[in-house]
N, C-alpha and C positions, 0 to 999 in steps of 0.2 A: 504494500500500500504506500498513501505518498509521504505517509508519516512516519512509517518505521523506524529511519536514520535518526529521529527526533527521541523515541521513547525513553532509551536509556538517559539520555541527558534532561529530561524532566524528571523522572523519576529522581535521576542520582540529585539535581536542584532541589529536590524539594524532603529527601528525607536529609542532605546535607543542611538544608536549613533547619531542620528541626521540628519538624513534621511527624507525628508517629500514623503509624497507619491506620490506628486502630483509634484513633480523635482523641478528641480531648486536648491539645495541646498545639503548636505550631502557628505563624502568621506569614504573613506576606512580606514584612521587613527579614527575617530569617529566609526566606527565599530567594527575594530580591538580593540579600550580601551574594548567597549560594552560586546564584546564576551569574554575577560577576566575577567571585572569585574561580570560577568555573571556567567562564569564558577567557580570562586573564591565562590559566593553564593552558588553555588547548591553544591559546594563540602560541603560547611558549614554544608547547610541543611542536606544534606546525612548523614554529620559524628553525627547530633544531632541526629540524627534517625527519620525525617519530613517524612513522608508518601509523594511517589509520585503524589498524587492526592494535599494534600496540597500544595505540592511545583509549580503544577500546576496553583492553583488558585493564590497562592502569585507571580508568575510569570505574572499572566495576569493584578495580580490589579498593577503590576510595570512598566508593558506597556500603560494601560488606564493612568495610571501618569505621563508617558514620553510625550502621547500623545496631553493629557489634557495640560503641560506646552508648550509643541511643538507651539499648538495653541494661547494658551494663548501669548505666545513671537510674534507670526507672525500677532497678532493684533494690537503689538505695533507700 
């Protein structure tokens, strides 16, 4: 579809902002930092010359660690 290429990169914006999946928590300002500090990366990666697929994988292992501490905080 024509949004596929998009999915990962909201998803990873919006639990990187602090979003849980499961409600109760997260806004727009947490997102909005997300999607910047987000975009600042990939431009990085780009200008190093990272292969799309890398920046794919370094993208998901940045969401399993957003995620993983998400958890980690909410069992406090």
């Amino acid at each position: 579809e024509a949004g596929d290429p998009y999915v990962l990169n909201s998803i990873a914006a919006v639990i990187i902002g602090g979003t849980r999946f499961t409600g109760g928590e997260g806004g727009v300002v947490g997102t909005a930092v997300s999607v910047a500090m987000l975009a600042v990366l990939t431009g990085i990666l780009i200008q190093l010359g990272i292969p799309i697929t890398l920046r794919s994988v370094l993208l998901s292992v940045i969401v399993v660690a957003a995620a993983v501490l998400q958890t980690h905080r909410i069992g406090r």
